[in-house]
C-alpha positions as CSV (number, residue, x, y, z in Angstrom):
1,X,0.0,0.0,0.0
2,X,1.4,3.1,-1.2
3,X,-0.2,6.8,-0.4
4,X,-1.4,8.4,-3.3
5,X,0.9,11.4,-4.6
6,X,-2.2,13.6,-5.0
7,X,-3.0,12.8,-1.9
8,X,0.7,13.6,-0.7
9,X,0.1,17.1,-2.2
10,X,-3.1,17.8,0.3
11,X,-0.3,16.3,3.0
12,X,2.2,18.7,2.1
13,X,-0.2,21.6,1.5
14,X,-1.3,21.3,5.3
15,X,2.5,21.6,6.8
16,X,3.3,24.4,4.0
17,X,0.2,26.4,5.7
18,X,1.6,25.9,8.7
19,X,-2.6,25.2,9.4
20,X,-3.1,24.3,13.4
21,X,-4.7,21.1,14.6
22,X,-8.2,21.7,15.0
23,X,-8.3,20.8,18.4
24,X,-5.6,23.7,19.2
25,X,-7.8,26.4,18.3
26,X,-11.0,27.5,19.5
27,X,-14.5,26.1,17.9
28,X,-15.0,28.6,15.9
29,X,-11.9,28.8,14.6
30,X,-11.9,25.6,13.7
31,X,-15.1,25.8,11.7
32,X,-13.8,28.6,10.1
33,X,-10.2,27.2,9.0
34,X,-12.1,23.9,7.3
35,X,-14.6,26.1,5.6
36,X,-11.5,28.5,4.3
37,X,-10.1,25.2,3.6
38,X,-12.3,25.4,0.0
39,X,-10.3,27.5,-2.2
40,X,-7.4,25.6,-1.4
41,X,-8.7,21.9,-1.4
42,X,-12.2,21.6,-4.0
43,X,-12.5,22.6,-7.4
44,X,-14.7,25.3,-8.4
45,X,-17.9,24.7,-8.0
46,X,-19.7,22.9,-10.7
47,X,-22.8,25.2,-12.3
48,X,-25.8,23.3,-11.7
49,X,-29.6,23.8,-13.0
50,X,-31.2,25.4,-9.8
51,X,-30.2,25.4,-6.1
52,X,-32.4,26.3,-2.8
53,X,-32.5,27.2,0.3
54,X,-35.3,25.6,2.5
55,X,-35.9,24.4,6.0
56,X,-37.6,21.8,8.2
57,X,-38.9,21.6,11.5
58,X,-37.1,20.3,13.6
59,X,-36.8,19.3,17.8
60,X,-34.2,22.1,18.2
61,X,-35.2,24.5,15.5
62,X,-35.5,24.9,12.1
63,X,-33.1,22.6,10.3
64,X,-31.4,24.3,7.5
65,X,-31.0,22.3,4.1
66,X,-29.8,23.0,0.5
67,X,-31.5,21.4,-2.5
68,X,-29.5,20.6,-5.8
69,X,-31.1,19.7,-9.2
70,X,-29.4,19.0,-12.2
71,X,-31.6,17.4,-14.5
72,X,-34.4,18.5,-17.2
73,X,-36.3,15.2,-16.5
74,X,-40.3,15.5,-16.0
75,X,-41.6,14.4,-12.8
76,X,-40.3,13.6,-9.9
77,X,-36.7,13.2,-9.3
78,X,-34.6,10.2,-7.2
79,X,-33.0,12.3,-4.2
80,X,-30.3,11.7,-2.1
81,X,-30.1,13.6,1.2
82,X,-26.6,13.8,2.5
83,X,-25.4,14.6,5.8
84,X,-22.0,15.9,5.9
85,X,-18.8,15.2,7.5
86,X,-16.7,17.3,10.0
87,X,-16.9,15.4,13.3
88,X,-20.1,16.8,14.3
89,X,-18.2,19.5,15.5
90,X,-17.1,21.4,12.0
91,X,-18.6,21.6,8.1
92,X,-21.7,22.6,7.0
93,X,-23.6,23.4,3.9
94,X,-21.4,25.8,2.5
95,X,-18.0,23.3,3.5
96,X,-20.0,20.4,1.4
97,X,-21.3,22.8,-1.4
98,X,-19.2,21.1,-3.8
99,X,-19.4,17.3,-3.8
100,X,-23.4,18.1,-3.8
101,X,-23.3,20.0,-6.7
102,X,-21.5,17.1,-8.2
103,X,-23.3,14.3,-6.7
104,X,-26.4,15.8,-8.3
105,X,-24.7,16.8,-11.4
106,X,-23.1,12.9,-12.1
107,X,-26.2,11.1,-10.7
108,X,-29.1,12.9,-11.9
109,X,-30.6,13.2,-8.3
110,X,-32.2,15.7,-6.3
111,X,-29.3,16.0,-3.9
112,X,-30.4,17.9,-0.3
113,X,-28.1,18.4,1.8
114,X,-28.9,18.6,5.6
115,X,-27.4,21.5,8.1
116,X,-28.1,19.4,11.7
117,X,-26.9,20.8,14.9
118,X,-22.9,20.7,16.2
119,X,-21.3,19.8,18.8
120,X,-20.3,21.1,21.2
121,X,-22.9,23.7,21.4
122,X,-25.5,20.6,21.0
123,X,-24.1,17.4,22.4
124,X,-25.1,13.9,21.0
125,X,-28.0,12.9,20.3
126,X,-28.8,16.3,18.6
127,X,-27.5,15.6,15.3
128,X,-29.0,12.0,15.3
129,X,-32.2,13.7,15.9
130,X,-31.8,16.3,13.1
131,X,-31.1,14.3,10.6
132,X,-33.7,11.6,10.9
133,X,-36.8,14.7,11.7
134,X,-35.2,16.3,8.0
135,X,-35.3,12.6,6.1
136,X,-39.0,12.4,7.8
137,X,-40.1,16.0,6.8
138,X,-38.6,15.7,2.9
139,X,-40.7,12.0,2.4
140,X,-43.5,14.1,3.5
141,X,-43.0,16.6,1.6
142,X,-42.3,15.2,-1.6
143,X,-44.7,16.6,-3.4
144,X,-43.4,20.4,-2.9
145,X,-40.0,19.7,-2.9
146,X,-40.2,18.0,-6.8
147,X,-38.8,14.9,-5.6
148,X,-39.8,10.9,-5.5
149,X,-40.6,9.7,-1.9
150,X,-39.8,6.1,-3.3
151,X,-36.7,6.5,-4.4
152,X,-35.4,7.9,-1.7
153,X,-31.8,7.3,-0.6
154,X,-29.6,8.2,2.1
155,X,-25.9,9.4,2.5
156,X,-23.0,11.2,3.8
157,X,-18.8,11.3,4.5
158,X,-17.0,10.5,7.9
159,X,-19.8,11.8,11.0
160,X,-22.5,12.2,8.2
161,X,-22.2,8.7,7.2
162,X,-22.7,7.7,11.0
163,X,-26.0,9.7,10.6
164,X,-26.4,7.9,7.3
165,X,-26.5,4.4,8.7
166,X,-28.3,5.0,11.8
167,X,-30.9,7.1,10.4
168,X,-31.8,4.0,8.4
169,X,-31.5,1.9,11.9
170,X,-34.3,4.4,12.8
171,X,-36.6,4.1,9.8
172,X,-36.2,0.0,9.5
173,X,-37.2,0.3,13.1
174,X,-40.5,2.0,12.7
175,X,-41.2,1.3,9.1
176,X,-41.0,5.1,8.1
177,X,-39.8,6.3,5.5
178,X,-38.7,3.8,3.4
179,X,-35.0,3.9,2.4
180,X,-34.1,2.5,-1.2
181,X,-29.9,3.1,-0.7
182,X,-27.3,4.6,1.5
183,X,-23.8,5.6,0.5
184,X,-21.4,5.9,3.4
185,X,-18.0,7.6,2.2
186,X,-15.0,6.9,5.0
187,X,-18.1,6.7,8.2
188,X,-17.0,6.9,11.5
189,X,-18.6,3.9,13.4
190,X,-17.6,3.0,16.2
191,X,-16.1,5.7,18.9
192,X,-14.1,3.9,20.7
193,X,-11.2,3.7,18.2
194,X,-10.4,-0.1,18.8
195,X,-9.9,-0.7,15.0
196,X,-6.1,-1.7,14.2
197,X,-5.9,1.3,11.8
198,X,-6.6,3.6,14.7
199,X,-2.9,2.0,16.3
200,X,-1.5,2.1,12.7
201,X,-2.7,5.5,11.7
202,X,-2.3,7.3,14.8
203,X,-0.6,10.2,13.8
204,X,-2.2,10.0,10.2
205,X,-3.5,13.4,8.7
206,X,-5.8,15.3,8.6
207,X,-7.2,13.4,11.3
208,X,-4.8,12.1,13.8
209,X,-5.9,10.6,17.1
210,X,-5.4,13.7,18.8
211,X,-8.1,15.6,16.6
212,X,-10.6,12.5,16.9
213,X,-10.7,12.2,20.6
214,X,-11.4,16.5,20.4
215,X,-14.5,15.7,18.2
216,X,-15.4,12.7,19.9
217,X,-15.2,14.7,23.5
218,X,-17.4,17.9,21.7
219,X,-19.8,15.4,20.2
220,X,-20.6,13.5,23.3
221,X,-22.1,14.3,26.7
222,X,-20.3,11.3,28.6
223,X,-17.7,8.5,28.4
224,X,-20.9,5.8,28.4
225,X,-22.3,7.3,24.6
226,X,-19.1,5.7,23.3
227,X,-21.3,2.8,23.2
228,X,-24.1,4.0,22.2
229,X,-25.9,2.2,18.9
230,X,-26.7,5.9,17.5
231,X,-23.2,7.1,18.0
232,X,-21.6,4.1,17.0
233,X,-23.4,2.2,14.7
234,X,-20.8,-1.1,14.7
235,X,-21.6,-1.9,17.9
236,X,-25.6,-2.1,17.5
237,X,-26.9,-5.5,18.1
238,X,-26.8,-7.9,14.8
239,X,-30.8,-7.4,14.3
240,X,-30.6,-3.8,13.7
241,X,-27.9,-4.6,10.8
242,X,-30.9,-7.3,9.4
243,X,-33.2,-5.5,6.2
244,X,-31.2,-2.5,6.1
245,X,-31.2,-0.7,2.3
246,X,-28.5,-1.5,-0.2
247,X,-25.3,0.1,0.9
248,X,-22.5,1.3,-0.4
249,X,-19.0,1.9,2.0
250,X,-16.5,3.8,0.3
251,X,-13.1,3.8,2.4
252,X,-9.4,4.7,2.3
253,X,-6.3,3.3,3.1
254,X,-4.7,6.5,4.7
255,X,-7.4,6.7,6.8
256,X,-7.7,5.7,10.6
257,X,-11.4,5.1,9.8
258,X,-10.7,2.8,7.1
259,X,-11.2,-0.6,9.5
260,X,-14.0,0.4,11.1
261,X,-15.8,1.2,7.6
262,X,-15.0,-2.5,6.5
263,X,-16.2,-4.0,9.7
264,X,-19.5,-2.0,9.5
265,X,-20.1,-3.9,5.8
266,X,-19.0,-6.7,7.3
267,X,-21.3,-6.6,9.9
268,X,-24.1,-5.8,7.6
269,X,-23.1,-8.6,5.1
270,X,-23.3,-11.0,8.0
271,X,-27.5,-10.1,8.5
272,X,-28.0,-9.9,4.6
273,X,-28.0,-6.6,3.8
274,X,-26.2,-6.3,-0.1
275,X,-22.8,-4.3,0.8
276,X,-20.8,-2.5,-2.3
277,X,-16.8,-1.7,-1.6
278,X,-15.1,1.0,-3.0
279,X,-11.9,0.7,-1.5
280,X,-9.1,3.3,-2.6
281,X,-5.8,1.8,-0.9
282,X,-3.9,5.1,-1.1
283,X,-6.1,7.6,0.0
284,X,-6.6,9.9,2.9
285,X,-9.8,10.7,4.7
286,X,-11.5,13.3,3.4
287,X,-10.1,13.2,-0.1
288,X,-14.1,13.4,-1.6
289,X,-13.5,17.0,-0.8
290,X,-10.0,17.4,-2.2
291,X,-10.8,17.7,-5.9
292,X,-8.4,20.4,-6.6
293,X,-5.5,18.2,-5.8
294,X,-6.6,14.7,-5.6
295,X,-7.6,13.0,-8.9
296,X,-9.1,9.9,-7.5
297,X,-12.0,12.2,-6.6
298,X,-13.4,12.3,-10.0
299,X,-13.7,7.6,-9.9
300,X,-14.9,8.1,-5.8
301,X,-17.7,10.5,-7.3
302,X,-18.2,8.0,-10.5
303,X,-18.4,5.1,-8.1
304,X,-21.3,7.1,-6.0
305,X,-23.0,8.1,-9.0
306,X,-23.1,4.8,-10.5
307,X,-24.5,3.0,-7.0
308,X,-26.6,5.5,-7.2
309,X,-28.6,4.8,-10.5
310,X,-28.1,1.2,-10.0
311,X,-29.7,0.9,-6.5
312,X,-31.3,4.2,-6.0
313,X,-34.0,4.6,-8.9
């Protein structure tokens, strides 16, 4: 396994900035330095048919969401509502702007992506609670929004695939609403970092151990949520794994996540749900958002877009 020289550039780029761990500065800062992180990282972004601004009730608020179209079909669109990464502590709409714009552009899908609450501000299970009253409120709302409440599919990178996964958990569970896919790009899933690549990749960028256990510590209220199903999916009992949607688990080599990924399809295997893997050996986490400098972005976004049409419409 070699690391990718794209992704050797991002490496470099980060020392050459001389950019602070996140968990040196304060949250804000934090947020601010990923978000800034765009001009450097992501390509420009991609000029789509129509984007929107709209909002869903929500336990804590009005839940802020984007909607991206990029198709002239009649009727009804496929949508995808993504959840995006950043710990639950950093990203949101704006951080993520790009890979939407792309995801709707190469799949053909209403993509809407979800703005749920961070940490630390709103400890777990706030964003768990977000996201599945948002997937809830678009199915019902299909109608307005343009898009298909059948084909409805589910996604999102690193803490947003976590959502991801267990918001499905949560809609198997009650029968409502009915997810048709999931993609889960690099998903954290279980928080208490026992995987091997955690020992392996310990001082692995752009997410060391150091800057895990910071999000980790923001995201939850006490030691015992480690365990938590909702915060860490891997360690739900085997049933909940059992009639989950098709799923596809993107991962990355370079990336401490990258056991825990495989273990969640393995674990989902195991109770019958069909798993996809699209492995990329010499990649970092993160690099969906790294399209600037990291070429493999444009077969991860291929590989989503293709699941996507197979499994998804």
């Amino acid at each position: 396994m070699t690391l990718d020289a794209d992704a050797q550039k991002v490496l470099d780029l980060i020392v050459e900035l001389k950019r602070p761990p996140f968990e040196t500065v304060p949250v804000e800062e934090a947020r601010e330095a990923y978000r800034n992180s765009r001009e450097a990282l992501q390509p420009p972004p991609r000029p789509i048919s129509e984007t929107r601004d709209v909002e869903a009730p929500g336990p804590g608020g009005p839940i802020p969401m984007r909607l991206y179209r990029n198709s002239i079909a009649a009727g009804p669109l496929p949508v995808l509502v993504y959840f995006h990464g950043g710990g639950w502590v950093i990203g949101d709409l704006e951080s993520h702007d790009g890979i939407c714009r792309e995801m709707a552009h190469r799949s053909r899908f209403m993509v809407i992506a979800v703005d749920y609450r961070l940490a630390p501000e709103h400890k777990f299970p706030a964003a768990v609670d977000d996201a599945f009253a948002a997937v809830k409120w678009i199915s019902r709302n299909a109608g307005q929004l343009g898009i298909d409440a059948s084909r409805l599919s589910i996604g999102g990178d690193s803490a947003g695939g976590t959502l991801a996964v267990v918001v499905a958990m949560m809609a198997k569970e009650i029968g409502a609403p009915v997810i048709k896919s999931q993609v889960l790009v690099y998903p954290v899933t279980d928080l208490t970092m026992s995987k091997p690549s955690h020992q392996r990749l310990a001082k692995q960028a752009p997410i060391p151990q150091a800057t895990l256990k910071w999000f980790y510590e923001c995201y939850l209220a006490n030691e015992q949520q480690r365990t938590d199903w909702k915060a860490s999916p891997l360690l739900a009992e085997p049933e909940r794994f059992k009639g989950l949607p098709p799923t596809l688990i993107l991962t990355a080599g370079y990336d401490p996540l990258g056991d825990e990924g495989l273990a969640l399809g393995e674990a989902m295997q195991a109770a019958g749900t069909k798993v996809e893997n699209a492995r990329f050996e010499g990649q970092i986490h993160g690099f969906l958002t790294m399209g600037r400098l990291i070429g493999q972005t444009d077969a991860a976004h291929d590989a989503i877009a293709t699941f996507l049409k197979k499994k998804g419409r």
